[in-house]
N, C-alpha and C positions, 0 to 999 in steps of 0.2 A: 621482503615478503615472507610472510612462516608457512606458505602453500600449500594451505587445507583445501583448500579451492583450484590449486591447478589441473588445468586440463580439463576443468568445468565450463560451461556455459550458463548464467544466467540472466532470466530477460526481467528485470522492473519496471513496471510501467510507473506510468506519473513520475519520470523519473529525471525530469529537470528542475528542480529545486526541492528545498524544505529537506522530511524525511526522506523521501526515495530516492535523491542526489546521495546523501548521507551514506543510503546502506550500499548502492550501488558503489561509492566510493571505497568501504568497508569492504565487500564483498573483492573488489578490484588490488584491495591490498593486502589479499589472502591467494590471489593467481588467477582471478577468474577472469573470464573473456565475456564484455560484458554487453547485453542487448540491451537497447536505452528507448523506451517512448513515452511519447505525450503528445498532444498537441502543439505546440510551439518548439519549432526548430530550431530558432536563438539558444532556448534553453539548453535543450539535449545537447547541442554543438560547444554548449559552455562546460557542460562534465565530461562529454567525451574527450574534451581536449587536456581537464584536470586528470583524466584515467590516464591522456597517452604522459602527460609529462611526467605521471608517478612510475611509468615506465610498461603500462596495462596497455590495452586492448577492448577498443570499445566498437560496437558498430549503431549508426541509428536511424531510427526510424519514428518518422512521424505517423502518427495512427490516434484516431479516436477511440477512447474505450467501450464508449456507449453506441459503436456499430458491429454489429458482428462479421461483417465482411472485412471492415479494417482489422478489428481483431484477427481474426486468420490468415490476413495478409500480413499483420507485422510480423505472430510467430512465423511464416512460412518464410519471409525474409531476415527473420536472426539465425534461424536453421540454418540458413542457405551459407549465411554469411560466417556462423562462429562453428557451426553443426548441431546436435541432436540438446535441444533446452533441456540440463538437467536439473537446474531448479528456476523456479517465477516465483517474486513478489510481486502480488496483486494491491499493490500503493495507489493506486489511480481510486481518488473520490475526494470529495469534498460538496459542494453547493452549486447545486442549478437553479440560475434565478427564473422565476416565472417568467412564462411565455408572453412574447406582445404580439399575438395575431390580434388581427381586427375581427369583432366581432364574437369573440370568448366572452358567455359570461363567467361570473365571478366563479360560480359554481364549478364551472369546467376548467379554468383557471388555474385554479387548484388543486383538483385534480389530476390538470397533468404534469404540476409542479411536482405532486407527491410521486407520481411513475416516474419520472426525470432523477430525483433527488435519489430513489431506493435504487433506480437501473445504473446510477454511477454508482454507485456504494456499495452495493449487490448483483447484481446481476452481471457488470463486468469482469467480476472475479468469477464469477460462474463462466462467463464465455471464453474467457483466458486457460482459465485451468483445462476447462474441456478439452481445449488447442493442443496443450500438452502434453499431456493425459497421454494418449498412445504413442507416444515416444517412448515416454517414460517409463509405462508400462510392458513394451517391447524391451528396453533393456534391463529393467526387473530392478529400479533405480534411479528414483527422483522425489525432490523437494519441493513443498506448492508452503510459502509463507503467504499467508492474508494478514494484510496491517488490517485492524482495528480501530477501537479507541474505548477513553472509559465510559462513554455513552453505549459500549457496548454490554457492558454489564450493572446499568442503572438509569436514571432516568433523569432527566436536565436540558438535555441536549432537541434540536428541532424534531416534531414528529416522523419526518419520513428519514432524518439521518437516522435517530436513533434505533427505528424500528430496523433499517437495513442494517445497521451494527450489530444489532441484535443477531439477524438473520444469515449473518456474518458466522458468527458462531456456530449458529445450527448448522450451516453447510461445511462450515471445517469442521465440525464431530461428524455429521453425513458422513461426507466424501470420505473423508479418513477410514471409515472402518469399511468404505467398498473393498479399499485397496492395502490395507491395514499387512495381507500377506503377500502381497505383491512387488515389494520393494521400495514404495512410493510414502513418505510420512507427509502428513497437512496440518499447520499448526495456524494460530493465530496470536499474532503478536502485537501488543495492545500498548500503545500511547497514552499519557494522561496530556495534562497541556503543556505542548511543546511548543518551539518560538520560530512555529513558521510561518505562512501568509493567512493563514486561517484562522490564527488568534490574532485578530485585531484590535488591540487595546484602544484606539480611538473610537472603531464602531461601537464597540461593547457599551465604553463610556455612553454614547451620544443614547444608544437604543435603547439606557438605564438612565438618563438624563440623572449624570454624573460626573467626575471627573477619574480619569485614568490612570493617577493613583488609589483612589476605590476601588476600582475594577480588578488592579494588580495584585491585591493583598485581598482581596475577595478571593481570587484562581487558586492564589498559593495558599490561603490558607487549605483549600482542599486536599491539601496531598499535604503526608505524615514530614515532609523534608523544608515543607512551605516556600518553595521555590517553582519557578518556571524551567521545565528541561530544555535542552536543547537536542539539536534533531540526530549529532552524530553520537549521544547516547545510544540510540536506539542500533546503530549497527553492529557493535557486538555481539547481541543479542542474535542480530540475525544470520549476520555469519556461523554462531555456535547451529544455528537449527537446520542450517546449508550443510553444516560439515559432516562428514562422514562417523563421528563419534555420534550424534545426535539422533542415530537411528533407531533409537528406544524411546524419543521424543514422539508419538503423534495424536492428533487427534485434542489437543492441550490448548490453553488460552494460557499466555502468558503476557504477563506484563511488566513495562519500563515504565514509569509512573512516578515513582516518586510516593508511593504508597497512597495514591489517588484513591477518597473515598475509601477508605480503612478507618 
């Protein structure tokens, strides 16, 4: 370990599999003491056990992003369990399929799809940060990374993902200049397509009534490298924006992409 991060605590949500396995893994091979959630305990229980073998320190907790009650109870149990969260990656989003209540029509439907879709991709990063926010604030020193994506700086992507991506942004420049002299930097670090469960080269094909070699070299041609990333790309990245040198970082949109849309 080169121990930019010991002695640190950090909690990643979404953090059993894809990228937020990756960074949390990254972030654990730099000393950190690591908070782990998501909904499925198989998963988390699968990297926690990758942190303990690399010789880390993991603790977890299952929590839903999309409650605020669970939210406040995972931070208040990584607290408990590592101490005072000094940096959180906000990874928790991807796709909320539409609701099957009986008796929706289409109209409302959709509607709450689109509330569903922006409140995982948006607003859970707002409720987390919140969480932590006066800790960190109290010790005059802390890191809030929000994953992204390149939906977040153009247009492709589903209406209410993209729009929360978007909005992604606007609250990591917001929040950032609350706290900008406080000791606390908020950056946003931005994926192009990477090879986790969310690029599904089968769906893509089927919903473009295609084959998944078209699909493939469709993606890659987007990005300047014409390749698909992989997810433990992205932890370097986030490690540098955790570390203590990185504190002239904030308020920034950055991205690992592959030169996506360039």
């Amino acid at each position: 370990m080169s121990g930019r991060l010991t002695g640190k605590t950090v909690w990643v949500t979404g953090a059993g599999r894809g990228i937020g396995r990756s960074i949390a893994l990254a972030m654990a091979a730099d000393g950190a003491r690591l908070g782990l959630s998501s909904r499925t305990a198989a998963e988390l229980d699968a990297v926690a056990a990758e942190v303990a073998a690399a010789g880390g320190e993991a603790h977890v907790v299952v929590a839903d992003a999309m409650s605020l009650e669970s939210t406040l109870a995972a931070a208040e149990a990584i607290a408990e369990a590592l101490g005072t969260i000094d940096v959180l990656v906000n990874n928790a989003g991807g796709g909320v399929p539409p609701r099957g209540d009986e008796g929706l029509s289409d109209a409302a439907r959709d509607d709450l799809a689109f509330m569903d879709n922006v409140d995982l991709n948006l607003f859970s990063a707002y409720r987390a940060s919140q969480a932590v926010l006066p800790g960190m604030l109290a010790q005059k020193d802390g890191r809030i990374i929000n994953i992204g994506s390149g939906y977040a700086k153009r247009s492709g992507g589903g209406l209410a993902y993209s729009a929360a991506k978007h909005g992604l942004i606007g609250l990591t420049r917001a929040m950032a200049a609350t706290v900008a002299t406080r000791g606390v930097t908020i950056n946003c670090l931005c994926p192009g397509w990477t090879n986790t469960q969310l690029v599904d080269l089968d769906r893509m094909a089927a919903a473009s009534r295609t084959d998944v070699a078209t699909v493939r070299a469709r993606i890659e041609a987007e990005n300047l490298q014409k390749r698909i990333l992989e997810p433990d790309e992205l932890g370097p990245m986030a490690v540098l924006l955790a570390a203590p040198e990185s504190y002239g970082i904030t308020g920034q949109v950055v991205s690992v992409d592959g030169g996506y849309g360039v």
